[in-house]
Residue frames relative to the residue before (quaternion, step in Angstrom):
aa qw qx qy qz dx dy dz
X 1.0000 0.0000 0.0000 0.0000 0.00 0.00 0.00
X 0.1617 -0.8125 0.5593 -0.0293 3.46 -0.81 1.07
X 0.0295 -0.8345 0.5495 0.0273 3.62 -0.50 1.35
X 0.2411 -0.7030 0.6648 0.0747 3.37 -0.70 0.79
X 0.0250 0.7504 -0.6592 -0.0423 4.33 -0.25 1.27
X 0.3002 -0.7945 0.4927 0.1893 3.88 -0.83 1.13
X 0.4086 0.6120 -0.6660 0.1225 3.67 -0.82 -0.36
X 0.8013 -0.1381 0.3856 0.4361 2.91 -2.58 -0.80
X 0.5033 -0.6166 0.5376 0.2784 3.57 -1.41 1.07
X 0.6718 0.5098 -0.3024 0.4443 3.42 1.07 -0.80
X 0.5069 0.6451 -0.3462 0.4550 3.68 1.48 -0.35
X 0.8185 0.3600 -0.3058 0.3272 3.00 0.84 -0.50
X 0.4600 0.7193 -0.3712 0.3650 3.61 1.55 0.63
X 0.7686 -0.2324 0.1951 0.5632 3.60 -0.83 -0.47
X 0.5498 -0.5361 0.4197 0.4840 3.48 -1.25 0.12
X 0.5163 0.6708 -0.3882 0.3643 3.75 1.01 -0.91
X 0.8572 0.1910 -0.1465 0.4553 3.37 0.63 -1.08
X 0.4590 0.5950 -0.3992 0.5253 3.90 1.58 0.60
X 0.1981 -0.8405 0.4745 0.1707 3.46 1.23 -0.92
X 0.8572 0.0975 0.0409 0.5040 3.19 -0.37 -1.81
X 0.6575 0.5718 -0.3708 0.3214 3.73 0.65 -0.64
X 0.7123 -0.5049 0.1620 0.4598 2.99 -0.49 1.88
X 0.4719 -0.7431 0.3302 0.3407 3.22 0.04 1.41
X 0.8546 -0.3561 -0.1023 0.3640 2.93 -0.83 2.54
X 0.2681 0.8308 -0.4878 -0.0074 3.64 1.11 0.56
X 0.6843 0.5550 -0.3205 0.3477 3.32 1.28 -0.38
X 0.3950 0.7312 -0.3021 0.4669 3.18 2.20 -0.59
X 0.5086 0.7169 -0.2802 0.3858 3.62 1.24 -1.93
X 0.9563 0.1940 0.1653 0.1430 2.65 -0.62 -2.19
X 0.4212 0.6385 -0.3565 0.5365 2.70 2.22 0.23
X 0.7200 0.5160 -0.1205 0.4482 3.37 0.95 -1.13
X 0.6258 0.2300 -0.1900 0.7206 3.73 0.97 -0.54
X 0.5957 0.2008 -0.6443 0.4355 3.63 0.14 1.35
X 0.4849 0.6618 -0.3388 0.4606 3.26 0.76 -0.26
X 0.6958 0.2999 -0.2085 0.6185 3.81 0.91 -0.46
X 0.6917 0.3694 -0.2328 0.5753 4.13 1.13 0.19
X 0.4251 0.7281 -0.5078 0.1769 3.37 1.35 -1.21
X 0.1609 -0.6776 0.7132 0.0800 4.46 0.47 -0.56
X 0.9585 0.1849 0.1283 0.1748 2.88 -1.46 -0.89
X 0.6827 0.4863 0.0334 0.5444 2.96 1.54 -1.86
X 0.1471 -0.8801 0.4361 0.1169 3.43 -1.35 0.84
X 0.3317 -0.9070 0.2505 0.0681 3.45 0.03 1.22
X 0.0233 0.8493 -0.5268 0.0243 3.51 0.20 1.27
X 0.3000 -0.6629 0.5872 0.3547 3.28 -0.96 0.51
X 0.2226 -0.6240 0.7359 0.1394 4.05 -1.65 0.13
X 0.0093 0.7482 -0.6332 0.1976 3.32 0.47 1.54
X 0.2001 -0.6930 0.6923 -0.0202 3.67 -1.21 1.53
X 0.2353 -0.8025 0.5122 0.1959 3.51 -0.75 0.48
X 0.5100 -0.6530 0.4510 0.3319 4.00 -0.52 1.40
X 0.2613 -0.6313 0.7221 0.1081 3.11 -1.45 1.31
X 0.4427 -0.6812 0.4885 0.3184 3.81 -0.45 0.64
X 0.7382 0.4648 -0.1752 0.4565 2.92 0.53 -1.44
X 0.5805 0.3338 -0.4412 0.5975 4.40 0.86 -0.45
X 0.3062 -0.6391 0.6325 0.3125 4.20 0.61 -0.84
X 0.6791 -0.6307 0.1108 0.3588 3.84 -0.72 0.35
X 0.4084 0.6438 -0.4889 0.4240 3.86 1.20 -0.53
X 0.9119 0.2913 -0.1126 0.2662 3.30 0.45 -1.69
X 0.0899 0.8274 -0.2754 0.4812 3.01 1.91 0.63
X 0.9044 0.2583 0.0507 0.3359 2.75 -0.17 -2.04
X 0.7135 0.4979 -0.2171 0.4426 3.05 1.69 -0.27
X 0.5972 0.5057 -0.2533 0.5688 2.83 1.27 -0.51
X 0.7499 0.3424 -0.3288 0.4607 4.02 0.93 -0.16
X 0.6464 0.4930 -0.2453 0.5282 3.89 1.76 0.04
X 0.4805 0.5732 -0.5712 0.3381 3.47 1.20 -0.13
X 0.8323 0.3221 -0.1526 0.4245 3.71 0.02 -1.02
X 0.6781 0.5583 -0.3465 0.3293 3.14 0.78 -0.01
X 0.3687 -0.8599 0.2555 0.2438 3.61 -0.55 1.50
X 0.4762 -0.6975 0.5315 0.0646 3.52 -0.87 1.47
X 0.6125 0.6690 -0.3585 0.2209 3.96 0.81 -0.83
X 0.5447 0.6738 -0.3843 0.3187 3.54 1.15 -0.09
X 0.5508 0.6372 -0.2048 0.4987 3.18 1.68 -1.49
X 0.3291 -0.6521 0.6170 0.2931 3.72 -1.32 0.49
X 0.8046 0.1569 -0.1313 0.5574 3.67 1.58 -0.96
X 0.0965 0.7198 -0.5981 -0.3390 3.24 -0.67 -0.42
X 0.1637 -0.7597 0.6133 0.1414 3.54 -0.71 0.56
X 0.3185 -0.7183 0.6171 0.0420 3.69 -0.82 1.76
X 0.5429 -0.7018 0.4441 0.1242 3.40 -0.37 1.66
X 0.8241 -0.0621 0.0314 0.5621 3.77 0.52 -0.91
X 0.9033 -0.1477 0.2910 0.2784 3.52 -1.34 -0.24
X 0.4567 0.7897 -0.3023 0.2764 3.21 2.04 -0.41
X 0.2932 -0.8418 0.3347 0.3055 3.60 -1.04 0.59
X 0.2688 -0.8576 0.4385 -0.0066 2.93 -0.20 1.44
X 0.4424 0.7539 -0.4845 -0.0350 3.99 -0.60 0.52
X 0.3332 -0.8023 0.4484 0.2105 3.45 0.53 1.60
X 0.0469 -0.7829 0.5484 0.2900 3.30 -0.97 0.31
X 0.7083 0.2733 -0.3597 0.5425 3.58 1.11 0.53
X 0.1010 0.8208 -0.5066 0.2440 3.25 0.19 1.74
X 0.3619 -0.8278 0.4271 -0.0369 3.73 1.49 0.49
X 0.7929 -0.3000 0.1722 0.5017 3.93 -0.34 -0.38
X 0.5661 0.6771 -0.4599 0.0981 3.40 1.05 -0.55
X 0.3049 -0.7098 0.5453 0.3253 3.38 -0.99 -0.33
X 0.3184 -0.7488 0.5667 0.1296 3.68 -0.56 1.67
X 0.0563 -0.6704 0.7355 -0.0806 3.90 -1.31 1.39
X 0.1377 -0.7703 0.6225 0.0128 3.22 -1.04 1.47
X 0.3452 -0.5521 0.7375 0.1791 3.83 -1.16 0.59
X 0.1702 -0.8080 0.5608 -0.0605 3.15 -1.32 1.56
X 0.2712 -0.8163 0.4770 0.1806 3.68 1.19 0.67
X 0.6127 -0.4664 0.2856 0.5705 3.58 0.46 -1.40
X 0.5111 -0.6776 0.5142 0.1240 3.06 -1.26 0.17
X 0.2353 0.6745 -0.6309 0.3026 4.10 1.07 0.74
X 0.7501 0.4332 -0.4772 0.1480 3.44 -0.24 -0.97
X 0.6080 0.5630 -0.2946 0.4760 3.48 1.46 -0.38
X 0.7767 0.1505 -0.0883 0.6052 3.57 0.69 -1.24
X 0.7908 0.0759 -0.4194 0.4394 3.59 0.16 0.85
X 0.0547 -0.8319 0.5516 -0.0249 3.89 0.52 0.92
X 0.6587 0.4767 -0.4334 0.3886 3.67 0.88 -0.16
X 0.5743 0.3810 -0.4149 0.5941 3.95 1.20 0.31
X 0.5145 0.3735 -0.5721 0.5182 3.84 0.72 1.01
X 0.2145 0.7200 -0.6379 0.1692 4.20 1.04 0.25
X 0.7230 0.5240 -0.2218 0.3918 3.71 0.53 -1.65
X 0.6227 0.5709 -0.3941 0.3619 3.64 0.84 -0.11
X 0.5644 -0.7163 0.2395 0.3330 3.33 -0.92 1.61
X 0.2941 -0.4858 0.7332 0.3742 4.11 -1.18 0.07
X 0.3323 0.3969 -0.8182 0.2504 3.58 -0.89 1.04
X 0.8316 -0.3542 0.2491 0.3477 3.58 -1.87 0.32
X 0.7526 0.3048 -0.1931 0.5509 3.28 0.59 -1.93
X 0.5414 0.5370 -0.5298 0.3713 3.93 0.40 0.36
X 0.5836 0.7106 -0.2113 0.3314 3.19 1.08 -0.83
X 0.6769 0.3164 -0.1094 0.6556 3.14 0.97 -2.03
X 0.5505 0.4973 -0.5995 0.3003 4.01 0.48 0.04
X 0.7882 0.3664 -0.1748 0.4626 3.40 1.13 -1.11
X 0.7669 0.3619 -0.2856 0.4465 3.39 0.40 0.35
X 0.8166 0.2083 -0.2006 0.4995 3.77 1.42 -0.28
X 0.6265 0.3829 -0.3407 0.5871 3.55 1.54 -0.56
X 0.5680 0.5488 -0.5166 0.3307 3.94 0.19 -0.33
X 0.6041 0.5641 -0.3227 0.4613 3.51 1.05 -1.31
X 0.6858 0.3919 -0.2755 0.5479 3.49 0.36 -1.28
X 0.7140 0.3490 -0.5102 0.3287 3.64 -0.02 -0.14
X 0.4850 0.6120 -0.3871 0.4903 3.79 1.36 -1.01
X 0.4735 0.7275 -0.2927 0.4011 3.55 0.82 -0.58
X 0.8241 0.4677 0.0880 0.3071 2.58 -0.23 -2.01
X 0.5214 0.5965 -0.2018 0.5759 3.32 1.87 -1.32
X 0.8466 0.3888 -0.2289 0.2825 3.14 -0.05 -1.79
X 0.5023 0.6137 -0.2886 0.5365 3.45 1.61 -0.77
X 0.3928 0.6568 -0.5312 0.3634 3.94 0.91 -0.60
X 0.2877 -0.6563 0.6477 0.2587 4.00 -1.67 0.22
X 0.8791 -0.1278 -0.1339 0.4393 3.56 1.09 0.40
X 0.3915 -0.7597 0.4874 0.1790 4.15 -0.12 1.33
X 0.1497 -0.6256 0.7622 0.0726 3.31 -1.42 0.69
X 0.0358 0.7853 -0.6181 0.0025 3.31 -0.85 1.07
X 0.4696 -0.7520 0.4142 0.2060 3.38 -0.60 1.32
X 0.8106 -0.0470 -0.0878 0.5771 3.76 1.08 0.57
X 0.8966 -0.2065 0.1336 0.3682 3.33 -1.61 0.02
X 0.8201 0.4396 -0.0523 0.3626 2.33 0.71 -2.39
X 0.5980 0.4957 -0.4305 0.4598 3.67 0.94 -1.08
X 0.5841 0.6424 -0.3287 0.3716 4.06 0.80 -0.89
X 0.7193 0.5070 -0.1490 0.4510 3.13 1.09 -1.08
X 0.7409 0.3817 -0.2328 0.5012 3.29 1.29 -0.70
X 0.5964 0.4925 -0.3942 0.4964 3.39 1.27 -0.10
X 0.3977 0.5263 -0.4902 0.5696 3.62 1.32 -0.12
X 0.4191 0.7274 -0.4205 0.3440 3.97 0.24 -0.67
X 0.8222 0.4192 -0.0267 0.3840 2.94 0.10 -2.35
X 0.7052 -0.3683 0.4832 0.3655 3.12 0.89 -0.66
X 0.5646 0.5286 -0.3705 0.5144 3.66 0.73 -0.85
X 0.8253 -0.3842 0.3958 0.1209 3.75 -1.68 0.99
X 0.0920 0.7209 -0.6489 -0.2254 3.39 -0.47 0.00
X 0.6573 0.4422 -0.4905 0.3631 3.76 0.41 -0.26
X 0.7395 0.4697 -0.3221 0.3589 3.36 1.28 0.26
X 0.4807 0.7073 -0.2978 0.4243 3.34 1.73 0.67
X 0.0612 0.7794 -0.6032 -0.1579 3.79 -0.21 0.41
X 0.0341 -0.6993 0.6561 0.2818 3.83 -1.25 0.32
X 0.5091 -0.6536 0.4966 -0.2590 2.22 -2.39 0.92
X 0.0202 0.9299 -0.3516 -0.1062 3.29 1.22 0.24
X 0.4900 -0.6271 0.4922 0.3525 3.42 -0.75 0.69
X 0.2971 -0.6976 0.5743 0.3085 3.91 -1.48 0.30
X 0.4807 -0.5041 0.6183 0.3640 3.25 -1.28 -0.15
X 0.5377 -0.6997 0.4236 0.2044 3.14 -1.29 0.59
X 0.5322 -0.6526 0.3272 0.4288 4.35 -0.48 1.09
X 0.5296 0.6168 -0.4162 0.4072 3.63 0.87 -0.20
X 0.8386 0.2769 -0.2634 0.3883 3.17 0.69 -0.87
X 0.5431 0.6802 -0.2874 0.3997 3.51 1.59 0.33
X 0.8272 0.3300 -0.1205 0.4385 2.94 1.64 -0.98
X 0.4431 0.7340 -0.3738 0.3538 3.24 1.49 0.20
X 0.4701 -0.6879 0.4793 0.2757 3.68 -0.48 0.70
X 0.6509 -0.6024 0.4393 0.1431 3.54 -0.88 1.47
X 0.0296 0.7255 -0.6638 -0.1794 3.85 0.58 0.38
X 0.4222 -0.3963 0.6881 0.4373 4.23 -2.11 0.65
X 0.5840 -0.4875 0.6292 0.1592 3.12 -2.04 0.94
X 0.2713 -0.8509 0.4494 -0.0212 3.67 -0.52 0.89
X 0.7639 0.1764 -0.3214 0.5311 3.85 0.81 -0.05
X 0.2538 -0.7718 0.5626 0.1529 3.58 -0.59 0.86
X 0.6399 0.4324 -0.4255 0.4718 3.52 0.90 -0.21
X 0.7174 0.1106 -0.4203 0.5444 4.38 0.52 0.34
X 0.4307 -0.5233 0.7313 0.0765 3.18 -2.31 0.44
X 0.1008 -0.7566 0.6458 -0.0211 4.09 -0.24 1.32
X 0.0248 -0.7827 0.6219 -0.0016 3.60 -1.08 0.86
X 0.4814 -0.7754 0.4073 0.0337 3.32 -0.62 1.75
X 0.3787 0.6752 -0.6330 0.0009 3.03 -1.58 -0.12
X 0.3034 -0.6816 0.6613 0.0778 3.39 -1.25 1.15
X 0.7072 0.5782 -0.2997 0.2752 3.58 -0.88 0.09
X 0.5418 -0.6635 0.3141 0.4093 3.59 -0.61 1.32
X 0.4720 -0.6169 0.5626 0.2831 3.69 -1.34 0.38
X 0.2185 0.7265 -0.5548 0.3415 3.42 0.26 1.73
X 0.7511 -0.3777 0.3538 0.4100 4.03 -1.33 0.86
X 0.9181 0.2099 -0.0503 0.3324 3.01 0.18 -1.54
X 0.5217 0.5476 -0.4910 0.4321 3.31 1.52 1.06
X 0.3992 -0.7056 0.4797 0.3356 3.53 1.66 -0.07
X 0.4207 0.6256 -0.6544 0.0588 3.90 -0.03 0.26
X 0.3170 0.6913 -0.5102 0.4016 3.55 1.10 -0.05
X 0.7388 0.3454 -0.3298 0.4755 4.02 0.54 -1.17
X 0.5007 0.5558 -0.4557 0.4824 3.97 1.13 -0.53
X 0.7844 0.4026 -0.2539 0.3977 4.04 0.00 -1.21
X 0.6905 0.4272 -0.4404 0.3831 3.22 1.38 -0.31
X 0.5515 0.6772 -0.2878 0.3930 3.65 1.62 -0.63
X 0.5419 0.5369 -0.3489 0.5444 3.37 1.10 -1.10
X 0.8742 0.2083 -0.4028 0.1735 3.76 -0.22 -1.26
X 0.1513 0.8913 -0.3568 0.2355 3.59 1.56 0.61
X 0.6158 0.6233 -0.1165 0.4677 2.72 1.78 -2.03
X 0.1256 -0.8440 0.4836 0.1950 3.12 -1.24 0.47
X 0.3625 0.8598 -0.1931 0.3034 3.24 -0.28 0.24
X 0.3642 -0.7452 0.5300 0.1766 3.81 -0.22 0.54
X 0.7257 0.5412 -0.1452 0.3993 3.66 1.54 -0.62
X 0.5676 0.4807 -0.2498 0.6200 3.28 2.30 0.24
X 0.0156 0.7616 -0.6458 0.0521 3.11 -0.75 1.11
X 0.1212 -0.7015 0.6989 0.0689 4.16 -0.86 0.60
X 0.3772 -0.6576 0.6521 -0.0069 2.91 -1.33 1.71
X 0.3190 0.8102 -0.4844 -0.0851 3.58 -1.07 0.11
X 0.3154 -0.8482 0.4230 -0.0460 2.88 -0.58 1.69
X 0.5060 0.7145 -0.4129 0.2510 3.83 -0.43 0.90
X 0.4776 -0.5883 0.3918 0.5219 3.00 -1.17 0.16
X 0.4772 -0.7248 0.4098 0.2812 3.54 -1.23 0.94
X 0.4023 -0.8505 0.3373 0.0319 3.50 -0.15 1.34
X 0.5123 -0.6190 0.2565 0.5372 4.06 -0.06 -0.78
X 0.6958 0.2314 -0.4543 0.5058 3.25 0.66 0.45
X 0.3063 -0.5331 0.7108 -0.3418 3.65 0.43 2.37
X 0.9646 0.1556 -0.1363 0.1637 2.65 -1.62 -0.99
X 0.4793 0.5202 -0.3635 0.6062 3.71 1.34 -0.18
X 0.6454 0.4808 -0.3951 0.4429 3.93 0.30 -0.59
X 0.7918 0.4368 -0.1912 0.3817 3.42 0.66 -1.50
X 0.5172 0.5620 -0.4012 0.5057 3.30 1.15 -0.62
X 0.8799 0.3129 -0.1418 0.3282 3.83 0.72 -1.03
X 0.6030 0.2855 -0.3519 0.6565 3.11 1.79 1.11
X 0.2914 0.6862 -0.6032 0.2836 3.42 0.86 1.32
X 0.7242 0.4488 -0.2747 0.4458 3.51 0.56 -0.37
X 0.5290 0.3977 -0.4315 0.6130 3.47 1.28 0.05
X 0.1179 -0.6990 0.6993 0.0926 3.87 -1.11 0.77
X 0.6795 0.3159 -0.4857 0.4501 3.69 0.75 0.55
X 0.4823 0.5000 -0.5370 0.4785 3.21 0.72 0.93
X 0.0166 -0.7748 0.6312 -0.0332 3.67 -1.32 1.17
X 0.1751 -0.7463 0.6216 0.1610 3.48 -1.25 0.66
X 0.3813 -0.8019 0.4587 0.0342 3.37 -0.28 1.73
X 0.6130 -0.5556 0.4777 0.2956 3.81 0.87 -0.38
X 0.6592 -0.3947 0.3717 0.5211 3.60 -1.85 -0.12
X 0.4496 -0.6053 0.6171 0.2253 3.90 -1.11 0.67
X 0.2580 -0.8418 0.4525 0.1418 3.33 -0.06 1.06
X 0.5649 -0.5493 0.2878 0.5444 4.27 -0.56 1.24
X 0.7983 0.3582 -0.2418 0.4195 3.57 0.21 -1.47
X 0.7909 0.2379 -0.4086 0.3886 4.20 0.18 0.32
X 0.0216 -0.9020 0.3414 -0.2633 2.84 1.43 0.88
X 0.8081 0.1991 -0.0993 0.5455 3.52 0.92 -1.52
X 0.6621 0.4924 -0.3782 0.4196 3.23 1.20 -0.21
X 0.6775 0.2864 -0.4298 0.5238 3.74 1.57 0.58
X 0.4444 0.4389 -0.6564 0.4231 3.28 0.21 1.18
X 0.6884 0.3535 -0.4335 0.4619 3.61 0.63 -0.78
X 0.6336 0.5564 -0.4353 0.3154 3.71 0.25 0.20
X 0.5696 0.5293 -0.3509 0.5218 3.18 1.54 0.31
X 0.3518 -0.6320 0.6362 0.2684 3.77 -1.47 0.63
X 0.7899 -0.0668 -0.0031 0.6096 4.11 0.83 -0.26
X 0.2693 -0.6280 0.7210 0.1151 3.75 -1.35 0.90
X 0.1778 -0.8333 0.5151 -0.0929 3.10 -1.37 1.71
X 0.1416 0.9031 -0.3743 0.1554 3.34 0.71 0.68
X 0.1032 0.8554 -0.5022 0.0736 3.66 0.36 1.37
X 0.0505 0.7515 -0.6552 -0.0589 3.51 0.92 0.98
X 0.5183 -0.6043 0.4870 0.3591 3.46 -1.77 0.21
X 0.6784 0.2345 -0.0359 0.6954 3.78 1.71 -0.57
X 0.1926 0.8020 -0.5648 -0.0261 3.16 -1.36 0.54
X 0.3416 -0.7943 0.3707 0.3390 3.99 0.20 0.56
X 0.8463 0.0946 -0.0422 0.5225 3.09 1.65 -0.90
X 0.2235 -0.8754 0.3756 0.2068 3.34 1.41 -0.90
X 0.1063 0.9105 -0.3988 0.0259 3.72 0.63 0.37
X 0.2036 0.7792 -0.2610 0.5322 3.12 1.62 -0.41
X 0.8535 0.3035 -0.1249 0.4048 3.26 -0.16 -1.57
X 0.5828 0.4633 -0.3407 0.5741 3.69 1.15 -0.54
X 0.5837 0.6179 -0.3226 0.4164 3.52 0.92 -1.00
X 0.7618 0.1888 -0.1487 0.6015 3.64 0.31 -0.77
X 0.7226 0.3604 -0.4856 0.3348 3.42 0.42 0.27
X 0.3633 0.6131 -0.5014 0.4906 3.60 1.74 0.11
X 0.7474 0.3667 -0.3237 0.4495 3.77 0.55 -0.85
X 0.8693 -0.3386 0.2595 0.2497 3.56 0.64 0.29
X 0.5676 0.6541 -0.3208 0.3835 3.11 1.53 -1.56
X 0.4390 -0.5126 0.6840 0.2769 3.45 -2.03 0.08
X 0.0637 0.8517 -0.5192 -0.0321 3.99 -0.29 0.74
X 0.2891 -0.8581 0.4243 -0.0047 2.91 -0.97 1.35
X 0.0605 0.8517 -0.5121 -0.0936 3.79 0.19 1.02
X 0.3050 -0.8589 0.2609 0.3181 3.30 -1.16 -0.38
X 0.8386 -0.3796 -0.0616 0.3858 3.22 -1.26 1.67
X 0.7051 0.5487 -0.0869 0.4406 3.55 0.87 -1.68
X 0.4338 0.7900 -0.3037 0.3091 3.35 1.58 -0.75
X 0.0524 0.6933 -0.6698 -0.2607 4.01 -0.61 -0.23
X 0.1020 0.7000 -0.6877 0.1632 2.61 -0.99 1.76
X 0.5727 -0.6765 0.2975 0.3548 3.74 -0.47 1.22
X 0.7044 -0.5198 0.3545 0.3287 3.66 -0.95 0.76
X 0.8295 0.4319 -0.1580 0.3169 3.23 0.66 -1.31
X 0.4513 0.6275 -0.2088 0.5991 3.33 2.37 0.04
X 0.6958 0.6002 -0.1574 0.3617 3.48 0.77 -1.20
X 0.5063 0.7721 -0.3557 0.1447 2.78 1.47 -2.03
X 0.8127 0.1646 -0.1339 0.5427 3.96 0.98 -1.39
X 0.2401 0.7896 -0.5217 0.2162 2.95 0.74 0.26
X 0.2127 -0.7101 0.6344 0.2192 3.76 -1.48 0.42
X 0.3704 -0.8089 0.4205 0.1781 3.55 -0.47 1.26
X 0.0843 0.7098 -0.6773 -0.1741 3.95 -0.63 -0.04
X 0.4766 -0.7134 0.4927 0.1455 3.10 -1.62 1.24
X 0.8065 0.0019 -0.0148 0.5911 3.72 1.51 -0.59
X 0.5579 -0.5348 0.2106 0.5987 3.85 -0.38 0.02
X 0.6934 0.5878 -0.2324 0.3458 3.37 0.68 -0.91
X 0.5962 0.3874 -0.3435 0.6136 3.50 1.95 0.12
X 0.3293 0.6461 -0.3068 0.6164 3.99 1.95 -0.21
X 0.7965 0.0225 -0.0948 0.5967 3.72 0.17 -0.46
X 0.2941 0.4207 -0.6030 0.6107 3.60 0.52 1.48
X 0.7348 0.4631 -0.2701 0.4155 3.48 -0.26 -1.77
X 0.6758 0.4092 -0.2836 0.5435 4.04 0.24 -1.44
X 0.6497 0.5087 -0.3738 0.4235 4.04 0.10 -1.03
X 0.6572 0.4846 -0.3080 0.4883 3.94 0.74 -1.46
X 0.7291 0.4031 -0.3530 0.4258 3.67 0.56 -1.32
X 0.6091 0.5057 -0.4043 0.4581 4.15 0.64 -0.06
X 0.7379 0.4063 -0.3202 0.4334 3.61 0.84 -0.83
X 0.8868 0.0979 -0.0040 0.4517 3.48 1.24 -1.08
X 0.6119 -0.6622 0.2155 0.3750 3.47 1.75 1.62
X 0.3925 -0.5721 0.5954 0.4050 3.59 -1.42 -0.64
X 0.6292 -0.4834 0.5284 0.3020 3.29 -1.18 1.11
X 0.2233 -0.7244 0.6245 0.1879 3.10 -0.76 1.28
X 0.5322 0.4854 -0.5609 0.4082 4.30 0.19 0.59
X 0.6663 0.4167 -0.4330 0.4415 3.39 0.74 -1.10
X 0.4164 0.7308 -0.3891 0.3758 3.78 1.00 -1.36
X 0.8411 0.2251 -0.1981 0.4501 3.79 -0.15 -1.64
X 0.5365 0.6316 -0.4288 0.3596 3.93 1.20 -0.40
X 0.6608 0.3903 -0.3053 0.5637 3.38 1.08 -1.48
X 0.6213 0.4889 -0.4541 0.4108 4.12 0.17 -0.22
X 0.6577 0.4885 -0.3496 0.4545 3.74 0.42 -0.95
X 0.5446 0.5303 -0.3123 0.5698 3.72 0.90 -1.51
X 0.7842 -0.0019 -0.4030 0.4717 3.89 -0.81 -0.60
X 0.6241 0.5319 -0.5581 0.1269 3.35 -0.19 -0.46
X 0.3290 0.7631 -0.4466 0.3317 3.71 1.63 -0.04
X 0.7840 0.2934 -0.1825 0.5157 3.74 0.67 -1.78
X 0.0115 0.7036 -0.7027 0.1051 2.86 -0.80 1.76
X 0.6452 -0.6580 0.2627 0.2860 3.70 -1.11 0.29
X 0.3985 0.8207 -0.1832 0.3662 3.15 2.27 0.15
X 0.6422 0.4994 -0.1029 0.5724 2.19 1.74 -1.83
X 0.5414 0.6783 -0.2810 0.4098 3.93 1.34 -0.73
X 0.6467 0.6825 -0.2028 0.2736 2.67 1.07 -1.42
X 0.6971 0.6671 0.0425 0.2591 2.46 1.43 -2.27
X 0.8317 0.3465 -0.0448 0.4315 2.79 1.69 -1.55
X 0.2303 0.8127 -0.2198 0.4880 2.74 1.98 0.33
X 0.6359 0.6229 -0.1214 0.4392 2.94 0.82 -2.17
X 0.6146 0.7177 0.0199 0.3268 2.93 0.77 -1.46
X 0.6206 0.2129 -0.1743 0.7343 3.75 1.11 -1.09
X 0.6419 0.4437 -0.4867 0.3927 3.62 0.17 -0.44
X 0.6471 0.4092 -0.3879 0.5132 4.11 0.84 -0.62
X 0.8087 0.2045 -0.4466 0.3236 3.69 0.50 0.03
X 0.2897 0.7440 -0.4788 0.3650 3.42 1.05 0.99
X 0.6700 0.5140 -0.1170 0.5227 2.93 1.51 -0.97
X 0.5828 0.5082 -0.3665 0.5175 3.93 1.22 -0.03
């Protein structure tokens, strides 16, 4: 069995140098098939980013002609459009990440009007939604993305999920005890975009009172930047820390006392498994669509002003340390082995 896994060449490198691509899924799962692979032979179909086409058009424009018939699968890593025209027996397996830009396009408001934003939203999204539905079998990385591609129209007897893993760094580091009792750090990983909602985090935090609350935020700084900062200038214990770099990664989650993370949408949310492998109490919010199997420990807030209730209670009276080791054991389950595995898996019954 020959697999043939497409994306950005650069997608397939460290997260550090992949950045934004579902943090490093192609990095992941290339590698931990590669350590299961048996039987199976793993090529990568690394395309190399024209700046100037940006990546949809990239990929299409270097896979249309190019011949695909050797492979038994190829399995198209993200949303990419993809329409070999010499593609012979294979059998084409798309990774669905999520599915907002189609069915919630009004949390893409904050995305720039330069050109290649434009044609991303309005000529490569189509072609990729395309490209998907046209796919002979979907990997959806959770419930929710599964559910919403049911939506469109796409199969369910032809969907397997998949959960992303968390990464072994952040499993195997030792838990350091938390060490000043007199401050209270509030977290957050995750680019400063609409449809992560940190706008409802900066307003919750400045609720708090106190000289003993400080909110970290760490990300790349997205387009709605400049709408956050403008609304935590007047708080000076609020800081925006930048891209979280792969390797200090675990040492800022443990620098946090809770991880707040009220996107309004998430397909998968790692993050949350992420800081709850390290212990943390995470707080998302209620209204959010975040997938079941993420949430499960999750501590819900229903508005900001119940968000800084929830963050105030956990400083005066900690996180249950049962719920604490439930919500650690649980993410530490989705590792990328296990991804790997099941992965493996739809590609062997392509093959029946």
């Amino acid at each position: 069995m020959r697999i043939g896994l497409l994306e950005l060449e650069r997608s397939f490198q460290s997260y550090r140098a992949a950045k934004s691509d579902f943090y490093g899924y192609p990095y992941y799962l290339y590698n931990s098939l590669k350590k299961i692979e048996g039987k199976a032979k793993i090529d990568r179909l690394g395309v190399r980013l024209d700046k100037r086409l940006g990546k949809g058009m990239s990929i299409l424009s270097n896979t249309f002609f190019r011949d695909i018939s050797k492979y038994d699968v190829v399995h198209n890593l993200d949303l990419n459009p993809f329409f070999p025209v010499n593609k012979g027996n294979a059998s084409i397996v798309t990774t669905a990440h999520d599915f907002q830009f189609v069915l919630k396009p009004e949390l893409n408001k904050d995305v720039s009007k330069g050109a290649r934003n434009v044609m991303w939203l309005s000529v490569v999204t189509k072609l990729a939604l395309k490209s998907t539905l046209q796919s002979d079998h979907l990997i959806a990385v959770s419930s929710l993305t599964k559910n919403d591609a049911v939506k469109l129209g796409y199969p369910g007897k032809k969907i397997t999920v998949v959960n992303h893993g968390i990464a072994d760094r952040i499993i195997k580091e030792k838990i350091p005890k938390k060490g000043n009792a007199n401050s209270f750090t509030v977290g957050y990983i995750g680019a400063l975009r609409t449809r992560k909602n940190p706008g409802m985090l900066i307003s919750a935090f400045k609720r708090l009172k106190g000289k003993e609350y400080t909110l970290k935020v760490w990300g790349k700084l997205g387009y709605a930047r400049n709408n956050a900062m403008e609304s935590a200038r007047s708080d000076n214990r609020i800081h925006f820390m930048g891209f979280a770099p792969e390797d200090k990664q675990v040492s800022i989650y443990d620098s946090f006392d809770v991880f707040v993370y009220p996107s309004f949408y998430e397909g998968f949310g790692i993050p949350i498994l992420e800081a709850q492998a390290r212990g943390l109490p995470v707080i998302i919010y209620k209204k959010g669509m975040v997938p079941i199997e993420v949430r499960k420990y999750c501590i819900e807030a229903n508005d900001t002003e119940h968000m800084a209730a929830l963050i105030e209670k956990l400083r005066e009276n900690g996180y249950n340390e049962k719920r604490r080791m439930l919500a650690l054991r649980y993410a530490r389950g989705f590792t990328w082995r296990k991804a790997a595995s099941n992965t493996l898996k739809v590609y062997e019954k392509m093959m029946r």
